[in-house]
N, C-alpha and C positions, 0 to 999 in steps of 0.2 A: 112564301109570299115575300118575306123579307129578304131573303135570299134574291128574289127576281126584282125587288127595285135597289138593291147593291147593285147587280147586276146592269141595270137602266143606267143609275147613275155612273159604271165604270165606263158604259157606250157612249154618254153624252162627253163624258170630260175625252175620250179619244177622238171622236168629234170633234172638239170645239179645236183639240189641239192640232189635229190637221188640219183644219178649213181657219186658223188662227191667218190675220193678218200678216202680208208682208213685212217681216222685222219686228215682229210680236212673237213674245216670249209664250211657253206653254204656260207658264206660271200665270199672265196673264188673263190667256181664253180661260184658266181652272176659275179664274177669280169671278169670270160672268155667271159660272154654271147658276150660284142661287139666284142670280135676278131672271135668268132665263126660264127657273123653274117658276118663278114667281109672275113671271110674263104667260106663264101659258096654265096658269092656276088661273090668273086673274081672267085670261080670253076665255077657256074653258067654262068658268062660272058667270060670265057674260052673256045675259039674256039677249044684248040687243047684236050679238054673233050671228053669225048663220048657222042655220042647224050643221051642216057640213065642217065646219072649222071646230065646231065643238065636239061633233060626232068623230073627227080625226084624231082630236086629243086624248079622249077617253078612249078608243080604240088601240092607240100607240099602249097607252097604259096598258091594258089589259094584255096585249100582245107582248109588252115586256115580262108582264110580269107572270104570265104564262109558263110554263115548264119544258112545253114540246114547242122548238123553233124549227123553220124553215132547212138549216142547216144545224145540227146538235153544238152544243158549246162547248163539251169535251174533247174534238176537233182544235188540234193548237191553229194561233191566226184566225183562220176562216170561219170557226165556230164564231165567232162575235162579229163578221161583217158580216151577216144577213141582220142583228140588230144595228148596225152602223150605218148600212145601205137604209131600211126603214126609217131608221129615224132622222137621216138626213131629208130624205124625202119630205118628211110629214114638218119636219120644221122648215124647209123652205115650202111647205104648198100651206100651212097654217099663215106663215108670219105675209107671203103674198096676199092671200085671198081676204084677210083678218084688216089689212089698208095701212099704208103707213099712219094716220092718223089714229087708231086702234090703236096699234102696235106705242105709239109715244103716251096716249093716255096711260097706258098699264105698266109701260115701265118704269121701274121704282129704285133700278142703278144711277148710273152717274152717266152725263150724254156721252163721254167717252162709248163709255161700256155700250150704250146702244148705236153710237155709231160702227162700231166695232158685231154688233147683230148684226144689223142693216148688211156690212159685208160679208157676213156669212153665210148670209140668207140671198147676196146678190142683186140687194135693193139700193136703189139709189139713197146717197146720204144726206143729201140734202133737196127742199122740195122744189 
């Protein structure tokens, strides 16, 4: 178990650091990871979500932290894009569907930092 959310957390920070901003540093995207985690604790425990956004979250979870993936992860490279592929997915179809207004109540970085979502997720930065 512990082993499969190390795991979660080494797919997001590779994530973040490919879909990082033009002229944004890796150091950077690493530095949103906890407000991102804390973005989708907060949507996740959000009664007034839709069941869907929250049924997405907890799903990703469980799929990370699952043992048997899609593609094995002892596979060099590609053992970890089928968790890259997943969870990019799930965080642009959470952070869309969730509203940018959602999305700004719960986050608890800095507006840098979530303008900086906003672009990863492909959403417009300002309303």
């Amino acid at each position: 178990m512990i082993g499969g959310l190390l795991l979660s957390w080494l797919v997001l920070i590779a994530y973040v650091w490919i879909r990082r901003p033009q002229g944004g540093s890796a150091k950077e995207g690493v530095r949103l990871l906890p407000d991102i985690v804390r973005l989708f604790r907060a949507i996740a425990a959000d009664r007034s979500m839709g069941r869907g956004v929250r049924f997405r979250l907890w799903l990703l979870l469980v799929y990370l932290a699952f043992p048997i993936d899609l593609v094995p992860d002892f596979i060099p490279v590609i053992g970890y894009l089928d968790d890259l592929v997943i969870m990019s997915a799930v965080f642009r179809s959470v952070i869309r569907r969730s509203g940018l207004e959602a999305v700004r109540r719960h986050w608890t970085g800095t507006p840098a930092g979530l303008e900086a979502v906003l672009r990863l997720a492909r959403l417009p930065v300002e309303d």
